[in-house]
N, C-alpha and C positions, 0 to 999 in steps of 0.2 A: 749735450750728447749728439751725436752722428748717427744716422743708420746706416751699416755695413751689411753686402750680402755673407752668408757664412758660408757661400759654396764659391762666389766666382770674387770675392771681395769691392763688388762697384759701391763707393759712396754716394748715395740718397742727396740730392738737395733738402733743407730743412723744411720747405715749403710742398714737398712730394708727395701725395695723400696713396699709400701702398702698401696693402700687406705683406704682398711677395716680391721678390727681384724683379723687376722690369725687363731685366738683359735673361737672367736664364733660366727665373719661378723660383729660386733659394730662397729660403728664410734667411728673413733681417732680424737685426740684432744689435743693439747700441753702443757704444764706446763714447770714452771722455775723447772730449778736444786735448789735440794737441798744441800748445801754445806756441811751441818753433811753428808751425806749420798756420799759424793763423796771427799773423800779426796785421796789426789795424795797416801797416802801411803797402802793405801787397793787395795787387787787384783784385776785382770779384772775383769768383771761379764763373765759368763759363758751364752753362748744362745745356744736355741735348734733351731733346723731343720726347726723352722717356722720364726726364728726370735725375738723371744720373751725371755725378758731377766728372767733368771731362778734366785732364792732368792738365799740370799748367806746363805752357811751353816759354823756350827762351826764345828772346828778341832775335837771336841768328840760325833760329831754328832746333827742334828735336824737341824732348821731352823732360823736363825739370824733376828725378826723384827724391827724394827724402833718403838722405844716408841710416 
């Protein structure tokens, strides 16, 4: 399971010790992994200073979403 905000949507690092959203005080709330989106052979995710997991970007730049 993942913690997602239920107000601004930020994914939680699994390691992030937090009751409330870090980015804007929302309640979190769990969801299954998605397995397209977590395959062993893709990098870590990258998290910032609050905990929050940052989007993965492409090698030529911008921002990688999930169709």
């Amino acid at each position: 399971m993942e913690r997602i905000c239920t107000q601004c949507h930020a994914v939680l690092a699994a390691d992030t010790v937090a009751d409330w959203c870090p980015a804007c005080g929302g309640a979190l709330t769990g969801r299954p992994l998605d397995p397209a989106l977590h395959r062993p052979s893709t990098p870590k995710a990258e998290v910032d200073h609050r905990g929050i997991v940052l989007p993965r970007r492409h090698a030529l730049g911008g921002i990688i979403t999930p169709q």
